[in-house]
FIFI-815326 format. One line per field, with one value per residue (C-alpha): residue number from 1; residue in one letter; z, x, y. Coordinates in steps of 0.05 Angstrom, whole numbers, plus 32768, in hexadecimal, padded with zeros to 4 digits. Each point is the difference from the previous one (the first is absolute). Example, Ala and Ser with C-alpha at 12.3 -4.5 7.8 and 13.67 -1.06 7.14 Angstrom:
num <- (1 | 2);
residu <- (A | S);
c3 <- (809C | 7FF3);
c1 <- (80F6 | 801B);
c2 <- (7FA6 | 8045);
//
This chain:
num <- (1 | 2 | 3 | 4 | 5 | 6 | 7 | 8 | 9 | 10 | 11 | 12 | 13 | 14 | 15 | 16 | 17 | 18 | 19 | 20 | 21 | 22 | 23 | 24 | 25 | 26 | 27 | 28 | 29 | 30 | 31 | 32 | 33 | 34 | 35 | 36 | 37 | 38 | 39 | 40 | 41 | 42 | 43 | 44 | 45 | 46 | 47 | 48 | 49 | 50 | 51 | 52 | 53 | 54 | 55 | 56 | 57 | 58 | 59 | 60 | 61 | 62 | 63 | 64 | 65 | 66 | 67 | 68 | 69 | 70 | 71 | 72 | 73 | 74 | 75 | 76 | 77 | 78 | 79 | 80 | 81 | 82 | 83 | 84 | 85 | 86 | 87 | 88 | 89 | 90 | 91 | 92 | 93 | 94 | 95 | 96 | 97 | 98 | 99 | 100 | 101 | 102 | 103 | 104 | 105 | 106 | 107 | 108 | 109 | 110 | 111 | 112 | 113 | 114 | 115 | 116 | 117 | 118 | 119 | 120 | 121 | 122 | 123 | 124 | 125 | 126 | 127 | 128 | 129 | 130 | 131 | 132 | 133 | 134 | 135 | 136 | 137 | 138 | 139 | 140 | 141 | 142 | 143 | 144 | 145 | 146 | 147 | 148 | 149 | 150 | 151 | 152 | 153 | 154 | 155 | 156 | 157 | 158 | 159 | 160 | 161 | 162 | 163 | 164 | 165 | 166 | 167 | 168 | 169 | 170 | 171 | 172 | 173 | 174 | 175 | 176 | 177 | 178 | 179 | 180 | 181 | 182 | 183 | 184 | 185 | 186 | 187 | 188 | 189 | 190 | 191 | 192 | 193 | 194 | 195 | 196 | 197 | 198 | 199 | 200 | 201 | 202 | 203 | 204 | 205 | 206 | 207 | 208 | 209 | 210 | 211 | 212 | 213 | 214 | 215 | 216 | 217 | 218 | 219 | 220 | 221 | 222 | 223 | 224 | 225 | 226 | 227 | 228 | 229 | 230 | 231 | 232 | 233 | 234 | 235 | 236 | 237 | 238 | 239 | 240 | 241 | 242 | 243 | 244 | 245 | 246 | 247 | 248 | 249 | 250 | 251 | 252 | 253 | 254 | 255 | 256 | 257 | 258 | 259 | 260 | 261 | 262);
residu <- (X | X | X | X | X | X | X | X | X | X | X | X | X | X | X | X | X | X | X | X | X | X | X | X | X | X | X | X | X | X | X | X | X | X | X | X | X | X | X | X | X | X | X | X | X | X | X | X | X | X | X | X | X | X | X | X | X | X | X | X | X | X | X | X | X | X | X | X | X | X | X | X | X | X | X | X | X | X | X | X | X | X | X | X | X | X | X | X | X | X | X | X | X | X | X | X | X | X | X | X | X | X | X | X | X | X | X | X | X | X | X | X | X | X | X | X | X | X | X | X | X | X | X | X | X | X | X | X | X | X | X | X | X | X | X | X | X | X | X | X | X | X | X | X | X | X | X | X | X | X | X | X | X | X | X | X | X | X | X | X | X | X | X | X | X | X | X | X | X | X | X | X | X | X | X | X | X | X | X | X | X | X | X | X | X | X | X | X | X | X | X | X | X | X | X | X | X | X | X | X | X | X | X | X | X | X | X | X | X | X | X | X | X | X | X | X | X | X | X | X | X | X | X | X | X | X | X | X | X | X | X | X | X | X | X | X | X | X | X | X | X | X | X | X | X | X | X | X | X | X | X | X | X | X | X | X | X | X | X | X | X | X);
c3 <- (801B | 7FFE | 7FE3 | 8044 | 8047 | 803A | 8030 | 802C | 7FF7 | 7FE5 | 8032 | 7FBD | 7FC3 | 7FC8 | 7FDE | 7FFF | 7FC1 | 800B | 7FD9 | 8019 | 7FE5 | 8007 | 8038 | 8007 | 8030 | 7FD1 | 800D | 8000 | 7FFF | 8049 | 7FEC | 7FC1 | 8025 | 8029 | 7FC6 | 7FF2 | 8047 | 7FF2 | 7FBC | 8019 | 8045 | 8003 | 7FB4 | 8026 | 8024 | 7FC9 | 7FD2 | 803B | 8005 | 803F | 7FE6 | 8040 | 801A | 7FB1 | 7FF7 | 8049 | 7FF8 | 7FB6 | 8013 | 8039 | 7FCE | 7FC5 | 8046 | 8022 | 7FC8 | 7FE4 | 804C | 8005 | 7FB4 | 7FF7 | 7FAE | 7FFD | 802D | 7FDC | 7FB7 | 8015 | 801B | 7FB9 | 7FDD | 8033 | 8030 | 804C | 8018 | 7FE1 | 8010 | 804A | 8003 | 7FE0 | 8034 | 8032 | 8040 | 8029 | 7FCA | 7FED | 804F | 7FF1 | 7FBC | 801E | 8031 | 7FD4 | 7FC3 | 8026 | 801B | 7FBC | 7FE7 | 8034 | 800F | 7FAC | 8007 | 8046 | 7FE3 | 7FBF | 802F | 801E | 7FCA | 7FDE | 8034 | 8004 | 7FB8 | 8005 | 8039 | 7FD8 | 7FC0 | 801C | 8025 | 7FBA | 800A | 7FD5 | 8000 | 7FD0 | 7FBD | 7FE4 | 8022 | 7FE0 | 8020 | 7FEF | 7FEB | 7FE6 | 7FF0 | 8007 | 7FF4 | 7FF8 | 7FAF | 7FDC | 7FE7 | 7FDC | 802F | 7FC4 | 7FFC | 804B | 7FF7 | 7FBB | 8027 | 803F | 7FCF | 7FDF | 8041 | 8046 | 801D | 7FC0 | 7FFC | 805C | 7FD2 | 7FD0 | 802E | 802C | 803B | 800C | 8043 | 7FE4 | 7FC0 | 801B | 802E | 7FD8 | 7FBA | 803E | 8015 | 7FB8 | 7FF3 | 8035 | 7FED | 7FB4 | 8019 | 8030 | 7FD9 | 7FC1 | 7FDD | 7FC8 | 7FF9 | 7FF7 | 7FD1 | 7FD7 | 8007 | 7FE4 | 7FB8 | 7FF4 | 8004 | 803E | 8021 | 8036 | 8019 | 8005 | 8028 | 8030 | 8001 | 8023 | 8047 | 801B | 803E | 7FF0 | 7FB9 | 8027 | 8018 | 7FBB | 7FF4 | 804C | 7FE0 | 7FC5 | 800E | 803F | 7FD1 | 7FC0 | 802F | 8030 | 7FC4 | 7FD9 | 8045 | 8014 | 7FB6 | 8008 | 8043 | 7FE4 | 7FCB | 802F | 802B | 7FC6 | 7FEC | 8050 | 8000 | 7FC1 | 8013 | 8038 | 7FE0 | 7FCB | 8032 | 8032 | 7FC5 | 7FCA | 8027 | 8017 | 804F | 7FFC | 7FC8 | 8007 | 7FD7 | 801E | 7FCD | 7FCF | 7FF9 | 8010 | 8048 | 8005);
c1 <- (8153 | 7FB7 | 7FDB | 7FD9 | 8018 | 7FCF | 8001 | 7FCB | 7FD1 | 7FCE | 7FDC | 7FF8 | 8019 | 7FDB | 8046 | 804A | 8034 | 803F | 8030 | 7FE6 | 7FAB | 7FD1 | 7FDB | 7FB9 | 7FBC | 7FB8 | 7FC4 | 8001 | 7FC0 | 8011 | 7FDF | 8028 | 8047 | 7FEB | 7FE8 | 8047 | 8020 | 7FCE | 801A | 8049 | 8012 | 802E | 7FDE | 7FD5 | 802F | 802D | 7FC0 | 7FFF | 8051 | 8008 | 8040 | 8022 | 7FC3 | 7FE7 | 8048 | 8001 | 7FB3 | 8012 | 803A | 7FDE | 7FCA | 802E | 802C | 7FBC | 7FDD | 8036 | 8009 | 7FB5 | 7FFC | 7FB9 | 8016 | 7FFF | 7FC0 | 7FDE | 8018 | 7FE3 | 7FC1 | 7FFC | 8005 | 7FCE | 802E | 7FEF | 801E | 8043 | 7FEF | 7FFD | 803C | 8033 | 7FE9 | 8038 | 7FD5 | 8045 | 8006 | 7FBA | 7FE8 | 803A | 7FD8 | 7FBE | 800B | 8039 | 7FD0 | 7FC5 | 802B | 8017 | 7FB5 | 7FED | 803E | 8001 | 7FB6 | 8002 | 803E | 7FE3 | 7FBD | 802D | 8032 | 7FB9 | 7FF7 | 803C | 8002 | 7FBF | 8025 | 8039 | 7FD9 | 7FDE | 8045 | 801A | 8049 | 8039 | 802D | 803C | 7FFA | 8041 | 803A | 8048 | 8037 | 8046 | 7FD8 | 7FBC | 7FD5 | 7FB0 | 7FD2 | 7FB7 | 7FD9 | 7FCF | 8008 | 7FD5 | 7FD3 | 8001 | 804B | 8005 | 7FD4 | 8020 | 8044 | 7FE6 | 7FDF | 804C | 8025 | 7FE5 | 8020 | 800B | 7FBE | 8027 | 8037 | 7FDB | 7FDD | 8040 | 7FE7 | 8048 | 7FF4 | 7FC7 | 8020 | 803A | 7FDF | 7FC7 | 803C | 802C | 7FCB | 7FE1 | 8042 | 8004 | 7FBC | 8017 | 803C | 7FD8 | 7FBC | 802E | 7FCB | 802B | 8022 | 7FB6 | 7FEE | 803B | 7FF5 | 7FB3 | 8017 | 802D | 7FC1 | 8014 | 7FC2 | 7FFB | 804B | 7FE5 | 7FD2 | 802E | 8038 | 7FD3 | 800A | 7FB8 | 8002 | 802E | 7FD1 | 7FCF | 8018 | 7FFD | 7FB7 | 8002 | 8049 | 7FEA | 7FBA | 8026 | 8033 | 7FCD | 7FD2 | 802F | 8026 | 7FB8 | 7FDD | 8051 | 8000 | 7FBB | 8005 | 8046 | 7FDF | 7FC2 | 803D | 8029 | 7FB6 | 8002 | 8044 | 8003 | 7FB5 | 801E | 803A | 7FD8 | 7FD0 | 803A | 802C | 7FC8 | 7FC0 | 7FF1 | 7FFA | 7FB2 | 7FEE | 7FC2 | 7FC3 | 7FBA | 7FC9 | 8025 | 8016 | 8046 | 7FFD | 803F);
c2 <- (8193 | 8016 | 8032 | 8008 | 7FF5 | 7FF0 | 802A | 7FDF | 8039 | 7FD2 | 7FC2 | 7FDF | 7FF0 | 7FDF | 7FE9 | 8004 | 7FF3 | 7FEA | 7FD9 | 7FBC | 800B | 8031 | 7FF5 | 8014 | 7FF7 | 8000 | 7FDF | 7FB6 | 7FC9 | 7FDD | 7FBA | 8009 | 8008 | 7FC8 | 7FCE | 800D | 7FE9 | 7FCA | 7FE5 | 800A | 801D | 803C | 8018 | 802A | 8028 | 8003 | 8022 | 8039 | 8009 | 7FE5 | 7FD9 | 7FE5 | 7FDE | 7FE3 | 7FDE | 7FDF | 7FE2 | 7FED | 7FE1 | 7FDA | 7FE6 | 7FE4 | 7FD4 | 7FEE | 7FEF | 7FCF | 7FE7 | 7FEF | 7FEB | 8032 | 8006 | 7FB1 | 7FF6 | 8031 | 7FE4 | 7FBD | 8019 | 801F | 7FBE | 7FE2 | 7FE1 | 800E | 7FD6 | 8003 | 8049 | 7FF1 | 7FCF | 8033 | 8030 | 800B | 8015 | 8016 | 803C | 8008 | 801D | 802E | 8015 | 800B | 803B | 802D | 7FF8 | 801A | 803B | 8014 | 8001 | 8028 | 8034 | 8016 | 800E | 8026 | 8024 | 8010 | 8016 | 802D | 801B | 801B | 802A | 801A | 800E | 8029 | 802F | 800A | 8012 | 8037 | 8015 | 7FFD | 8011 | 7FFB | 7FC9 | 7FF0 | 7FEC | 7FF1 | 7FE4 | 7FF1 | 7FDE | 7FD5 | 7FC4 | 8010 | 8035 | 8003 | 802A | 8015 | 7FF9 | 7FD7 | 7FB0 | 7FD2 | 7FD3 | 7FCC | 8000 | 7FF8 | 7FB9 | 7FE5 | 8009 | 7FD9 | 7FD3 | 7FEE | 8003 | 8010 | 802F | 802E | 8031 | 8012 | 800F | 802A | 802F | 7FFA | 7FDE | 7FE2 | 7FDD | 7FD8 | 7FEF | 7FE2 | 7FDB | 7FDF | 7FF5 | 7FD7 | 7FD3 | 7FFA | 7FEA | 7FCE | 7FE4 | 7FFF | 7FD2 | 7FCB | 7FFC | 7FEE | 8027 | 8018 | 7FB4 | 7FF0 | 8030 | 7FF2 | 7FB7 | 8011 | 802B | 7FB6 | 7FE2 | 7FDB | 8004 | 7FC8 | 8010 | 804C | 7FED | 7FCC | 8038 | 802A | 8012 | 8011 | 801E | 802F | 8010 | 800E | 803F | 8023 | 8011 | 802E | 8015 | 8015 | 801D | 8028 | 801C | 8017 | 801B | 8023 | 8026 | 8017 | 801D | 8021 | 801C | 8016 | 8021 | 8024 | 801C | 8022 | 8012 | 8025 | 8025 | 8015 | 801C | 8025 | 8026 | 8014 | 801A | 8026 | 801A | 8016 | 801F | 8015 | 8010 | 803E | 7FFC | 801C | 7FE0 | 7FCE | 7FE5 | 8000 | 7FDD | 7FFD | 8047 | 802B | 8026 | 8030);
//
């Protein structure tokens, strides 16, 4: 149940709870979004909500990318090895790369061009939309958390600052496949291997192609829940002025240079 129903009256809405997230539109840096889609695609379109589309191109990056072997060729160009880099290189799966990885670069920033606009439109509408939403499995609703929290959480485990602000899609998305990587990287063998003292088999236990999808993992997930934790914030501050103003304010009431006009 909600505390709000739509009832269409509205072309716009700059969010909706329910007991899955809140869901909101705010102004967003384009090139940022797509630096995003460029570090790991699908990130960007997960940073704007657009969920269904996000988990398909992410998907499609961690298969490809093992297919064509990118992590590997791009570890050995690191050490100085070109042409180890260009041997590993599987060129059947790496044409496939090229063209979805230049669509997800440039859909998030057209979308995010767009989704701007649309958020200035529905700020000036300014009409109400629900703010707390109970059901039989969850309940979410609208108040204030700590950016900081949101990070050291993400920091620990990604995944957990999406749980904090209750952004339940994302969360249990990103803890899966941080999970999976966890499991085929062998990071945590590795790290245990590394307080023994073990240091060269911590190093040889490592898988790294698959480790090599934890910085975008990690960065995604610590940036995603501070800017959501953020944006909820500016979004309670919205709802509860226009609660005091439609509930508290006299309907004549207004302040011209500083001074009370009745």
């Amino acid at each position: 149940m909600d505390n709000y129903k739509n009832d269409n009256t509205a072309r716009r809405y700059i969010a909706h709870v329910s007991t899955f997230g809140t869901t909101q539109i705010h102004l967003r840096n384009p090139y940022i979004v797509a630096w995003w889609s460029a570090a790991f695609p699908g990130f960007g379109h997960l940073l704007l909500s657009k969920y269904l589309r996000g988990f398909v191109l992410f998907i499609w990056e961690v298969i490809i990318n093992l297919k064509s072997h990118v992590n590997l060729a791009m570890i050995y160009s690191f050490q100085g090895n070109i042409d180890m880099a260009k041997d590993v290189l599987d060129t059947r799966w790496l044409l496939i790369y090229i063209p979805v990885y230049i669509f997800a670069i440039w859909d998030s920033y057209r979308t995010t061009v767009d989704l701007n606009k649309i958020y200035v439109l529905a700020e000036r509408e300014n009409h109400q939309f629900n703010s707390f939403s109970i059901g039989s499995m969850e309940i979410n609703y609208l108040d204030k958390r700590n950016p900081i929290l949101s990070v050291i959480w993400s920091l620990l485990m990604p995944g957990l600052g999406q749980l904090y602000i209750h952004r339940i899609i994302g969360a249990f998305f990103v803890i899966i496949w941080a999970v999976v990587f966890f499991y085929y990287s062998h990071l945590l063998e590795g790290i245990s291997l590394l307080f023994l003292g073990e240091i060269q088999q911590a190093t040889s236990v490592l898988n790294k192609e698959w480790l090599l999808f934890f910085p975008s993992l990690y960065g995604f997930a610590t940036f995603d829940s501070y800017m959501n934790t953020v944006e909820n914030n500016k979004l309670v501050e919205r709802v509860q002025k226009n609660f005091f103003e439609k509930m508290y304010q006299h309907p004549s009431f207004c302040i011209v240079k500083g001074k009370k006009v009745e």
